[in-house]
N, C-alpha and C positions, 0 to 999 in steps of 0.2 A: 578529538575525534570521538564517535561514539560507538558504542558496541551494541551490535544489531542483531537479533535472531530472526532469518528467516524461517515462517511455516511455510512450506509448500515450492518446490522447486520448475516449479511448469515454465510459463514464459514469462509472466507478468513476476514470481518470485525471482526468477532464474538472472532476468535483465536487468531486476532494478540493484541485486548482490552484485551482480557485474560493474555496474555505474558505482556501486557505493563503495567498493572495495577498493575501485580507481580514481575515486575521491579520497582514499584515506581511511576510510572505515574500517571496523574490525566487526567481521561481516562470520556468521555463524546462522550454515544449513541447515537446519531440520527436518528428523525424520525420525518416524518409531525405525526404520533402516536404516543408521546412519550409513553402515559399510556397504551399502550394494556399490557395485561397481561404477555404476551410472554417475552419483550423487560425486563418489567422489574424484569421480575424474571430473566434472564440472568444478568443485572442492577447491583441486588444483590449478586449473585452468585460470582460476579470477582470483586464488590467495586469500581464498578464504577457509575456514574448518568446517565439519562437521560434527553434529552431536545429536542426544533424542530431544526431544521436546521437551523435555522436562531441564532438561543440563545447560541447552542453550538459551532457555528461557531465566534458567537462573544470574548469569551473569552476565543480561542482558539489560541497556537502558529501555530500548526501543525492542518492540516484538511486529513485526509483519504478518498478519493473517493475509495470505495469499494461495488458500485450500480452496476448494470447490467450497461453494455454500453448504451445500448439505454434509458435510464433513467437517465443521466447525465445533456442533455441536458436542460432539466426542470429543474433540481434543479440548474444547474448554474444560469439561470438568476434569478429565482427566488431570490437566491443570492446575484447576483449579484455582485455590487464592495464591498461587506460584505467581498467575499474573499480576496480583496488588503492586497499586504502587509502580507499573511500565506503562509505560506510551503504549497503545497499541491501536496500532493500524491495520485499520480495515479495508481493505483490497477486493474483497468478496463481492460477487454478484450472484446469490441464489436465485436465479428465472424461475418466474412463474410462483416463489412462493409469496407467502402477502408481506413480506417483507424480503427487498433485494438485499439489504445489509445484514452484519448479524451483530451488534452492537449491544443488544439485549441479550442476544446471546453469551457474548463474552464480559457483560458485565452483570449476569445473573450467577454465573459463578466465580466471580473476582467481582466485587461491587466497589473497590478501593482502586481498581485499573485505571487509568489514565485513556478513554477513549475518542482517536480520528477517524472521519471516515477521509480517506482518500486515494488515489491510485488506480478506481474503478470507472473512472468515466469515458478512459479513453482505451483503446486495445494496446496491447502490451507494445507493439509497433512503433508507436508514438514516444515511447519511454527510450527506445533504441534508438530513434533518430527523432529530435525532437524539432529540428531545424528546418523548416521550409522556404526553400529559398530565399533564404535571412532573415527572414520573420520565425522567431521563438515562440515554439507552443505554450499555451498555457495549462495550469492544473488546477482545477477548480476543487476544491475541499473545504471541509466544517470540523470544528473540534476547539479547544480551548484557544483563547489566544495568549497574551504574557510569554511565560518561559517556554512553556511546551509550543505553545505556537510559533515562537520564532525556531526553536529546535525542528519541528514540522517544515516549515520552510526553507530551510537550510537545509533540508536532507531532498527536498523537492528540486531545490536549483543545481544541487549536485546531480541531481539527475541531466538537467539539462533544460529544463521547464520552469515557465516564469509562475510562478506560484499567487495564487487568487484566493483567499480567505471568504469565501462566504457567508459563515456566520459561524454558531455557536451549532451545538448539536440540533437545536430546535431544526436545522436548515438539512437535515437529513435526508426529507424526500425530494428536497429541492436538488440537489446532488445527486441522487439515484436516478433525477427525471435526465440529469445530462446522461445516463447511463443508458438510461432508453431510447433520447433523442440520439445517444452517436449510434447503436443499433440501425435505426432507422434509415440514420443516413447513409453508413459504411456498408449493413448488408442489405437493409432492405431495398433501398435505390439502387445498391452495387457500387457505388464511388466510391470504394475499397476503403483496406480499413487503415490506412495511414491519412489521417481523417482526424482533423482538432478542433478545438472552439480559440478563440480571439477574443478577448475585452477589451475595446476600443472606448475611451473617452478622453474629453479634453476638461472635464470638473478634475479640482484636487482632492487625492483619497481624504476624507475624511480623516480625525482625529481624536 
């Protein structure tokens, strides 16, 4: 099993601790407030701890960046090279700034981080119930492939999601555009946001 720190407790942090803690995980809240009341009755509820950023990040494989965009910043350097050397996934969608991810964020102050982008394309929604009537959602993501990427993947299908590699980091904005296209379709058409994408083919994955 792995030991996970989440940043940031909203929905999209809050649901994916809950799936991974009922996977087996040893799942670790973050927060400069570890104690507020909120944090830790959620804590309790899924079996998981709490601690600050800095604590959970230390005995951590894997980190979840799962902050509003514009709050990443702060917490990276604070950080700082605390992140060297974790997984860290990026969940973020800063709107409207010229970059949705913050990937250069968190690896301008950790430059030895282990950086995925994934968890962002679909709304937190889709992570809770991934199932449409029997056809399993997929999660489209970029980041290393080898060890990290099968670790990547395994923590994706714990979720409940059939996991889709798109490329290397190079495929970042490529990623971000599913972020925009499921926008588009979940609010701006209205076809609500329990709303997936599907890779359909009959070629074999390459090798």
């Amino acid at each position: 099993m792995t030991d996970i720190a989440v940043l940031g407790a909203g929905n999209i942090g809050a649901t994916l601790a809950r799936k991974w803690t009922a996977a087996g995980h040893h799942v670790t809240l973050a927060s400069r407030n570890p104690d507020t009341p909120a944090l830790r009755d959620l804590a309790d509820g899924i079996h998981a701890r709490t601690a600050t950023h800095a604590d959970a990040v230390r005995d951590a494989e894997v980190v979840l960046v799962a902050l509003p965009g514009d709050a990443v910043a702060a917490v990276a350097a604070a950080l700082g090279d605390a992140l060297d050397g974790k997984v860290v996934i990026d969940a973020t969608n800063d709107l409207g700034a010229a970059e949705m991810n913050s990937i250069a964020t968190v690896t301008r102050h950790a430059p030895a981080a282990v950086p995925v982008r994934a968890f962002n394309s679909l709304g937190w929604e889709n992570f809770a119930e991934p199932d449409f009537g029997g056809t399993q959602a997929d999660l489209l993501w970029c980041g290393p492939d080898g060890n990290t990427g099968a670790l990547v993947e395994r923590l994706i299908a714990d979720v409940g999601l059939r996991p889709v590699r798109v490329g290397g980091l190079d495929q970042l904005r490529t990623v971000d555009m599913l972020a925009n296209l499921w926008f588009a379709l979940a609010l701006g058409q209205g076809r609500g946001r329990h709303l997936t994408f599907k890779v359909l083919s009959s070629a074999p994955k390459s090798t």
